[in-house]
C-alpha positions in Angstrom: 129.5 90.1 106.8 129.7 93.5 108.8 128.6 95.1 106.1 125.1 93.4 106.1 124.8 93.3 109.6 125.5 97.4 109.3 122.7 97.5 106.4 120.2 95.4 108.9 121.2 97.9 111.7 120.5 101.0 109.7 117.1 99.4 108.3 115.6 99.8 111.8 115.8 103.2 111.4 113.5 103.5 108.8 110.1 102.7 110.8 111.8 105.3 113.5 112.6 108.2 111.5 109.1 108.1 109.9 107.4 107.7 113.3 109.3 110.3 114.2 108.5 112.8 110.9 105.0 111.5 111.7 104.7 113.3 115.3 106.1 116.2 114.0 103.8 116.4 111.4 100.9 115.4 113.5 101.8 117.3 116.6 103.0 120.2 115.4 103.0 121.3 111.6 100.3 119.6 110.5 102.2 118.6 107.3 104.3 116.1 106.2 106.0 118.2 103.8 107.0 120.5 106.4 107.7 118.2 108.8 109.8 116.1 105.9 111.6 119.5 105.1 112.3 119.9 109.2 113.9 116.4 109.2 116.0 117.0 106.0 117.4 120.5 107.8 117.9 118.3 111.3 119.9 116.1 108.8 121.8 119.1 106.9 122.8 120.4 109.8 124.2 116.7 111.3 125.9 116.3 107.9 127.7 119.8 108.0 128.9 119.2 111.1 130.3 115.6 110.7 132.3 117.1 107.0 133.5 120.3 108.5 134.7 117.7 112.0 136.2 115.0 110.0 137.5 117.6 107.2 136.2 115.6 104.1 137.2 118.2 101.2 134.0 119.5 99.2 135.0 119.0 95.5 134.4 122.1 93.1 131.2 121.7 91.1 132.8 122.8 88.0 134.9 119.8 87.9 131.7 117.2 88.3 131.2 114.7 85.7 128.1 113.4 87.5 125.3 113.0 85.1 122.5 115.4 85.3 119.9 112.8 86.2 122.1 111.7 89.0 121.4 115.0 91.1 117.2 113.9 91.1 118.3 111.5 93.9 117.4 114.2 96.4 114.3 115.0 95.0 113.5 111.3 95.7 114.3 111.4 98.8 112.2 113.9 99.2 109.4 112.6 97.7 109.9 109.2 99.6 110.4 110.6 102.8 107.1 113.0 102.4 105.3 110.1 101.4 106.2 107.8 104.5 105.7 110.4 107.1 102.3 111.1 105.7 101.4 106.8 105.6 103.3 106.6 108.6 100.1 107.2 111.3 97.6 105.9 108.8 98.8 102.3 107.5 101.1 101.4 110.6 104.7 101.0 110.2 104.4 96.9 109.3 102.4 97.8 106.3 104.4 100.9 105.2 107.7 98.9 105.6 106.7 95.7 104.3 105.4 97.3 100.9 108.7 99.6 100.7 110.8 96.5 101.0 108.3 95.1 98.2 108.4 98.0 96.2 112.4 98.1 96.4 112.8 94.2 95.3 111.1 95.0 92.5 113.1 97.9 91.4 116.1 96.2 92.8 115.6 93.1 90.3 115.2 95.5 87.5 118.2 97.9 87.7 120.1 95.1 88.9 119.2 92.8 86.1 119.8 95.7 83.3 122.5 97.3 85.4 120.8 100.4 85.2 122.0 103.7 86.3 125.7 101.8 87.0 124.6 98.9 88.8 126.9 95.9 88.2 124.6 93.5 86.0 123.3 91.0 88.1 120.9 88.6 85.8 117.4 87.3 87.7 117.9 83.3 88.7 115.3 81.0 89.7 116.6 81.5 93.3 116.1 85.2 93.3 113.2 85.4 91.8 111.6 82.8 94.5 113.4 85.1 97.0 111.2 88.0 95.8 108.3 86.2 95.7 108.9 84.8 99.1 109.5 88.2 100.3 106.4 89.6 98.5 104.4 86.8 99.8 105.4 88.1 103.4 104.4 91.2 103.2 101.2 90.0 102.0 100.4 88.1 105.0 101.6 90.6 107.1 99.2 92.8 105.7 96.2 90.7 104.9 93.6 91.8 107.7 
């Protein structure tokens, strides 16, 4: 149970960081690539610090067995986190998080369903799927103007 009150916790970061990217962007670089690239060095730099601190050993790369595709997860996030700081000021952060929460059901039904990319395979039941739809019905109304 800690661990989706933790998940809840974190969510509200979301809408923050963005608004955050956002006024960098808007304030200052004028670009939500640069400012996305800024807050991925802020977060470098906070993640160095917390390994080299809590001396987590950094594993050789010549031993990985990670799959190539694996490493595009940080091009993702890059691409993600562009994209939200430049929607951030221009749909509002109720719009841009209900439709991410949208947009990550459905993916979330469909690599856990297949069990895609290692997911444990989950199948789609009626209550699920009414749980999506719920959701997606939400974000909807939330958004309808």
């Amino acid at each position: 149970m800690a661990l989706l009150f933790l998940a809840l916790f974190v969510g509200t970061f979301m809408p923050l960081q963005m608004g955050l990217n956002a006024m960098i962007s808007q304030h200052w670089s004028h670009s939500a690539p640069i400012a996305s690239l800024i807050s991925f060095f802020v977060g470098t730099i906070a993640l160095s610090i917390f390994v080299v601190v809590t001396k987590i050993p950094i594993p050789a790369l010549s031993t990985s067995t990670v799959p190539w595709y694996a490493w595009f997860g940080g091009l993702l996030g890059a691409i993600g986190v562009t994209t939200l700081t430049f929607l951030a000021p221009r749909i509002g952060a109720l719009a841009m998080i209900s439709l991410i929460i949208c947009g990550q059901l459905i993916g979330s039904v469909i690599f856990d369903h297949f069990g895609f990319i290692g997911y444990t395979i989950r199948p789609v039941t009626l209550m699920r799927a009414l749980g999506v739809v719920l959701l997606i019905s939400g974000a909807y109304l939330v958004n309808r103007y």
